[in-house]
VOSE-772608 format. One record per residue (C-alpha): residue in three letters; chain; x, y, z. Coordinates in steps of 0.25 Angstrom, whole numbers. Last residue first. Example, Ala and Ser with C-alpha at 12.3 -4.5 7.8 and 13.67 -1.06 7.14 Angstrom:
<pts>
[pt Ser, A, [55, -4, 29]]
[pt Ala, A, [49, -18, 31]]
</pts>
This chain:
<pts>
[pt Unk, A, [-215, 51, -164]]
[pt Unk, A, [-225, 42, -162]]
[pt Unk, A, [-234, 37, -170]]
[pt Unk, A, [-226, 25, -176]]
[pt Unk, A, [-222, 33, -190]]
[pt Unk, A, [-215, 24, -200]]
[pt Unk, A, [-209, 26, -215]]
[pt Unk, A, [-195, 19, -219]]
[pt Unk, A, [-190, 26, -230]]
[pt Unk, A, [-183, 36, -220]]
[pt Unk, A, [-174, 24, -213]]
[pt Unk, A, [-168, 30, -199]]
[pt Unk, A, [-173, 20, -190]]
[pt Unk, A, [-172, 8, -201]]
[pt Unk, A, [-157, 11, -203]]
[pt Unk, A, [-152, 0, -192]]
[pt Unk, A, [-163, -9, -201]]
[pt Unk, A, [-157, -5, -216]]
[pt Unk, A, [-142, -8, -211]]
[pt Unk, A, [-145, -21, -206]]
[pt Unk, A, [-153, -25, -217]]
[pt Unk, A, [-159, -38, -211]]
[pt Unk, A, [-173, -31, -212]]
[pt Unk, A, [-171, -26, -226]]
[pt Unk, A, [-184, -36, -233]]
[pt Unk, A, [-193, -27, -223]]
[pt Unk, A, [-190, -13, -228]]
[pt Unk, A, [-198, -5, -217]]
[pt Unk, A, [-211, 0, -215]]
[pt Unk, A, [-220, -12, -215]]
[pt Unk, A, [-210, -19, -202]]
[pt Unk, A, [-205, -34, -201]]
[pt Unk, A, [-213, -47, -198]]
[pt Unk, A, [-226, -51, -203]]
[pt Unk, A, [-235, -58, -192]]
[pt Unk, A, [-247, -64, -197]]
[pt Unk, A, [-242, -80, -191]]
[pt Unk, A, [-241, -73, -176]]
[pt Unk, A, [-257, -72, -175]]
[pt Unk, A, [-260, -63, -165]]
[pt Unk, A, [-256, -55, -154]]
[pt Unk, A, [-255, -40, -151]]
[pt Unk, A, [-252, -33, -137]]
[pt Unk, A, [-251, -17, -139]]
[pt Unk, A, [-262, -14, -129]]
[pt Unk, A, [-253, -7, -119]]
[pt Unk, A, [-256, -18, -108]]
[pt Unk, A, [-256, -30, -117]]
[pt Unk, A, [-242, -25, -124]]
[pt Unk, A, [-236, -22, -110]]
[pt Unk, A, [-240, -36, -104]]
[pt Unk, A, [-232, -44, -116]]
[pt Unk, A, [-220, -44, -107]]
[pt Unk, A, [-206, -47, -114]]
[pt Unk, A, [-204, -36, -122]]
[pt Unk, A, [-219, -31, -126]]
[pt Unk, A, [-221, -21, -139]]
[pt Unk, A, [-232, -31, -143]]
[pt Unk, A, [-239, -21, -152]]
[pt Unk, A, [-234, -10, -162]]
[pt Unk, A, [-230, -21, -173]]
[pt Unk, A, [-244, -29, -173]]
[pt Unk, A, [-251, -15, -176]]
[pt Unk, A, [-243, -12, -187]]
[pt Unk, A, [-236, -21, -195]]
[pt Unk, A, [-224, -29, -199]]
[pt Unk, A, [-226, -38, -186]]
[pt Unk, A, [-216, -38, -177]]
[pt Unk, A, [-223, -34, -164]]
[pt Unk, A, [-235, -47, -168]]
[pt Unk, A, [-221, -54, -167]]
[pt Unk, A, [-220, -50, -152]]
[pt Unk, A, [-233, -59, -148]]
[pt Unk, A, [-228, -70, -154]]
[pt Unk, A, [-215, -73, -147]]
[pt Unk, A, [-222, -69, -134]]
[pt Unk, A, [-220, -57, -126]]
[pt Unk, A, [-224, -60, -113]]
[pt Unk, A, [-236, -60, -101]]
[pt Unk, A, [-250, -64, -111]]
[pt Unk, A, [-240, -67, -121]]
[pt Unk, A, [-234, -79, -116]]
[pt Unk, A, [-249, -86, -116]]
[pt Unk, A, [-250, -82, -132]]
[pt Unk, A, [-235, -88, -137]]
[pt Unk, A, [-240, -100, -128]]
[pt Unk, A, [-253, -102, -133]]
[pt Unk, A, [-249, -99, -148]]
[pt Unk, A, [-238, -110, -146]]
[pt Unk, A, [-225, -104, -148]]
[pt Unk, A, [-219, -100, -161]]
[pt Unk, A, [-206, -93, -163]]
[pt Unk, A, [-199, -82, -171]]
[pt Unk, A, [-192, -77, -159]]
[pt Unk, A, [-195, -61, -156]]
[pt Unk, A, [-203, -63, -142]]
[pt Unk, A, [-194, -74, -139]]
[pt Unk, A, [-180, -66, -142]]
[pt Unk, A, [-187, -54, -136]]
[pt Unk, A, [-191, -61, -123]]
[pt Unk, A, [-177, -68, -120]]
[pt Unk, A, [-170, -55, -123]]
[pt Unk, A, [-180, -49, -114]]
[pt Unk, A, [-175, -56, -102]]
[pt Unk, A, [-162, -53, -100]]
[pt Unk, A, [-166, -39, -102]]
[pt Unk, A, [-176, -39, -90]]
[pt Unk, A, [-165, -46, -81]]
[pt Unk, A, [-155, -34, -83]]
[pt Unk, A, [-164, -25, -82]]
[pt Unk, A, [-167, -29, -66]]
[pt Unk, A, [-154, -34, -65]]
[pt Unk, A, [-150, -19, -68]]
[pt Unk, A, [-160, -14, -57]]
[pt Unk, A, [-170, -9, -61]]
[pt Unk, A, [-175, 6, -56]]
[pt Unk, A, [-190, 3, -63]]
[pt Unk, A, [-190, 18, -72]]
[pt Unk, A, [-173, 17, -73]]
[pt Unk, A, [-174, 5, -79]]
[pt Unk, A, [-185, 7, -88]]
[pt Unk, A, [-180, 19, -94]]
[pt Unk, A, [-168, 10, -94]]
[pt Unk, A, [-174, 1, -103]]
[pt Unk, A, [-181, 11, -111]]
[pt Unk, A, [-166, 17, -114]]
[pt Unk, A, [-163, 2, -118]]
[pt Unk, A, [-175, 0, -127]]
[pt Unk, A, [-172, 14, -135]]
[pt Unk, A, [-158, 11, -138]]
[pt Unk, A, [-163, -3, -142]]
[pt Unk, A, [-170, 4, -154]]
[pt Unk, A, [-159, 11, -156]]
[pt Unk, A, [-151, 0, -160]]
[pt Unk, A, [-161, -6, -169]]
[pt Unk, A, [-166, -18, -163]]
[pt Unk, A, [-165, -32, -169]]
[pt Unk, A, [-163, -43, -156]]
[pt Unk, A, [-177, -45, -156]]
[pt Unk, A, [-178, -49, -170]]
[pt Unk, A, [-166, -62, -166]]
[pt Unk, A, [-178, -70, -162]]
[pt Unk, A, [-186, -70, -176]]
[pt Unk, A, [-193, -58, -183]]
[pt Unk, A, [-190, -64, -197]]
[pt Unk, A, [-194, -47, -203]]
[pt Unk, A, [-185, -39, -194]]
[pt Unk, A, [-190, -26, -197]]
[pt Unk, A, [-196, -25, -182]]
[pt Unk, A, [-184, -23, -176]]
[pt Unk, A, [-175, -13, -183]]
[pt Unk, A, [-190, -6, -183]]
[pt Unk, A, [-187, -2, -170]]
[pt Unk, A, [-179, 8, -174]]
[pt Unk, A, [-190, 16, -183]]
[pt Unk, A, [-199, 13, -171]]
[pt Unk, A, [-190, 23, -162]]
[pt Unk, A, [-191, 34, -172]]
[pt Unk, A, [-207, 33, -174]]
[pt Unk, A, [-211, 30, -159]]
[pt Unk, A, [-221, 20, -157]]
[pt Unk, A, [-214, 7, -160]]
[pt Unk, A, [-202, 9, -152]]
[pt Unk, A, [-210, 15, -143]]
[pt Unk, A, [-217, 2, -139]]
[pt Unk, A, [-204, -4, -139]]
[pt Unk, A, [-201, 5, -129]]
[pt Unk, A, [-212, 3, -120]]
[pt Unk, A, [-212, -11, -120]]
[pt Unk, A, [-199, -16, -120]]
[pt Unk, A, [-190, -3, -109]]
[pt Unk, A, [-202, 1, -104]]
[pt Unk, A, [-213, -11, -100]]
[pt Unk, A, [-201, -22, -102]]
[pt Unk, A, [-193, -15, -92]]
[pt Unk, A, [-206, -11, -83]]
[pt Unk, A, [-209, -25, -81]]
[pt Unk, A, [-195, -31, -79]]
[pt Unk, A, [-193, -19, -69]]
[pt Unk, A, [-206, -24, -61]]
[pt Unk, A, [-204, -38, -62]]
[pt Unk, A, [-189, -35, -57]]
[pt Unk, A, [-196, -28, -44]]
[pt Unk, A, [-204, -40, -44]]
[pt Unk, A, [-194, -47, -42]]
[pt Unk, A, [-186, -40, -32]]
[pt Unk, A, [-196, -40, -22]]
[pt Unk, A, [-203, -27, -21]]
[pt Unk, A, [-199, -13, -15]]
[pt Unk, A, [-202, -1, -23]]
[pt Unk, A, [-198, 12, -25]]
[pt Unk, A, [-184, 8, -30]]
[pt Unk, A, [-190, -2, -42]]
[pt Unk, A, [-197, 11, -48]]
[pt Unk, A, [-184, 17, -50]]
[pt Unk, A, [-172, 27, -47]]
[pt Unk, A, [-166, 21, -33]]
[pt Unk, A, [-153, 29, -37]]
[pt Unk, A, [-144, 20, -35]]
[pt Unk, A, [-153, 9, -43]]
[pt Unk, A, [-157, 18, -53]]
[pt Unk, A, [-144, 22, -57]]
[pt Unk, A, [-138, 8, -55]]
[pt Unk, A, [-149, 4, -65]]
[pt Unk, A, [-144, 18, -73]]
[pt Unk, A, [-131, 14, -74]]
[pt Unk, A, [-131, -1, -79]]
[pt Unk, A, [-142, 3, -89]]
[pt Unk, A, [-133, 12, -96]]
[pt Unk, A, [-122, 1, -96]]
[pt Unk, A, [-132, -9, -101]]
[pt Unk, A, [-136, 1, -112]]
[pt Unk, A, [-124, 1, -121]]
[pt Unk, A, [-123, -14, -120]]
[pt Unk, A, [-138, -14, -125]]
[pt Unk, A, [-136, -6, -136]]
[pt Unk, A, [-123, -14, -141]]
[pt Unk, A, [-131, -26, -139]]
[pt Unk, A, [-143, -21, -147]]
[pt Unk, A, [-134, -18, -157]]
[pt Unk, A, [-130, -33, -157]]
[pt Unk, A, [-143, -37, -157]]
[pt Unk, A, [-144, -28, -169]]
[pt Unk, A, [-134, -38, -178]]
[pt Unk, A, [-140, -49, -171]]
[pt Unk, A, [-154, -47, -179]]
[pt Unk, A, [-147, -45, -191]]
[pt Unk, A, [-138, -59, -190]]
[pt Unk, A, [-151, -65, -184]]
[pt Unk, A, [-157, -62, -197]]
[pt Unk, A, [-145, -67, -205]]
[pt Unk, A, [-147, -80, -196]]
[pt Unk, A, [-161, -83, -199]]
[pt Unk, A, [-161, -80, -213]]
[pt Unk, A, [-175, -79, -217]]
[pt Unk, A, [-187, -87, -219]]
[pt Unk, A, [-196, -85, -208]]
[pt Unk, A, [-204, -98, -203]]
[pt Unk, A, [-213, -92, -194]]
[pt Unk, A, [-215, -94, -177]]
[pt Unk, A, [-203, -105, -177]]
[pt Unk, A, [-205, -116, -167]]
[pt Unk, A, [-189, -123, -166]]
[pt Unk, A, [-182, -114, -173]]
[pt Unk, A, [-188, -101, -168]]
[pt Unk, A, [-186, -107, -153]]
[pt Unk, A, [-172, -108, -157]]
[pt Unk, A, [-169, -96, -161]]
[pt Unk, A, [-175, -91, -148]]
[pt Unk, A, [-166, -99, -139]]
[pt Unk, A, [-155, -91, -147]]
[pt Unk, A, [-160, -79, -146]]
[pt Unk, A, [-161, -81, -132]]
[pt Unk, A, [-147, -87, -130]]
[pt Unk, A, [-142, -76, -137]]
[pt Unk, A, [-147, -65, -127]]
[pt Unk, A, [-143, -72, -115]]
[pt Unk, A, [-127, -76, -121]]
[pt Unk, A, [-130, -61, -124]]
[pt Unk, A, [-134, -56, -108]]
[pt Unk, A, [-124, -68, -104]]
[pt Unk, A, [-112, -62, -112]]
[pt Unk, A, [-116, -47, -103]]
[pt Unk, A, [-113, -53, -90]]
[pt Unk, A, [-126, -56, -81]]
[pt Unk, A, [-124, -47, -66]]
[pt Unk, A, [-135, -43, -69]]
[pt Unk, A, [-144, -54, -73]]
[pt Unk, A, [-137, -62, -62]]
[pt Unk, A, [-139, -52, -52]]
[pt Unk, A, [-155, -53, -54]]
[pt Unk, A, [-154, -67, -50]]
[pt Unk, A, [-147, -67, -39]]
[pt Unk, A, [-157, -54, -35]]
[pt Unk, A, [-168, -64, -37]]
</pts>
């Protein structure tokens, strides 16, 4: 185990992208071959958009990996963490920390992101994308991810996570957003039986529906278990789904410019509750 925990951390950063790729990749091809719906749109121009904030993303994210860097030595020399006052195998110590990473730094965020006015008005980069496919979850205004990361290390410093700990856990939410967000369709007793543990492709496009209450609900990463124990689990018939958001200008969601400007858009009216 700790073999192969070390891979992961010790994995240079053109495998993590050669990993990402690979993913989307796979996922392009599923949508090819057992497609949800038949969207008509410019595939390419819309990946063109969707990549366009990955590579934000990737800034973001390289920003970050520093800051995690430090504060996972921080914890560890400091013994700062609820995987210090414990003594388990090291696998289940990992269960633990994949548990309470997707519980904070997926989950409760994202639940956030939808409750709180400001942080939903970023968030909306993301839910304006009307041919949700694989690349959609790549699409995240840049503050948007801000907010994910310092959840992340909330997260980290809350368990005491080892780097390969993180490290792991990250690898293995690309592979569940690509899925989650890919425009494909399993057999109803397949797509159902993964959703009693995981996200399934069709219970994350109930998230992406135009309107509320299907929007605020299956806020789940790669564990479908938060959305059952909080009460936000939907599913249903995939084929009523509309994508894209009831507040904002729809026909502009490959308007780069229009979309980084979304947060900060007056004509656009949304109050979620919170502040």
């Amino acid at each position: 185990m700790e073999q192969f925990l070390l891979f992961f951390e010790q994995m240079p950063s053109w495998q993590k992208v050669t990993w990402v790729f690979t993913c989307l990749s796979f996922a392009f091809v599923l949508e090819a071959i057992v497609p949800l719906a038949k969207m008509e749109y410019k595939k390419l121009r819309h990946l063109g958009v969707n990549l366009f904030f990955l590579s934000i993303v990737f800034v973001v994210n390289f920003i970050f990996s520093k800051l995690t860097v430090k504060v996972t030595a921080w914890t560890g020399s400091e013994k700062i963490g609820l995987l210090h006052m414990i003594d388990l195998p090291i696998w289940v110590e990992l269960l633990i920390a994949f548990l309470v990473l997707d519980l904070v730094a997926q989950y409760f965020v994202h639940f956030l992101l939808h409750k709180v006015t400001f942080m939903w008005k970023l968030h909306m980069v993301h839910h304006s994308d009307t041919h949700v496919d694989a690349s959609t979850g790549t699409r995240h205004h840049p503050f948007d991810y801000v907010f994910r990361e310092i959840f992340a290390l909330a997260a980290i410093v809350f368990t005491g996570a080892p780097l390969a700990f993180y490290l792991f856990y990250r690898i293995s939410t690309v592979f569940f957003t690509y899925m989650s967000h890919a425009n494909i369709s399993l057999p109803l007793w397949l797509d159902k039986g993964i959703s009693f543990v995981f996200i399934s492709p069709n219970m994350h496009k109930f998230h992406h529906h135009v309107e509320r209450p299907w929007t605020d609900s299956n806020y789940g990463n790669v564990f479908s278990i938060w959305d059952r124990i909080f009460g936000t689990y939907v599913y249903g018939d995939p084929k009523q789904i509309e994508y894209g958001l009831d507040v904002v200008d729809n026909s502009r969601d490959e308007d780069i410019m229009y979309q980084l400007t979304l947060p900060i858009n007056k004509d656009i009216k949304t109050d979620r509750g919170f502040f």
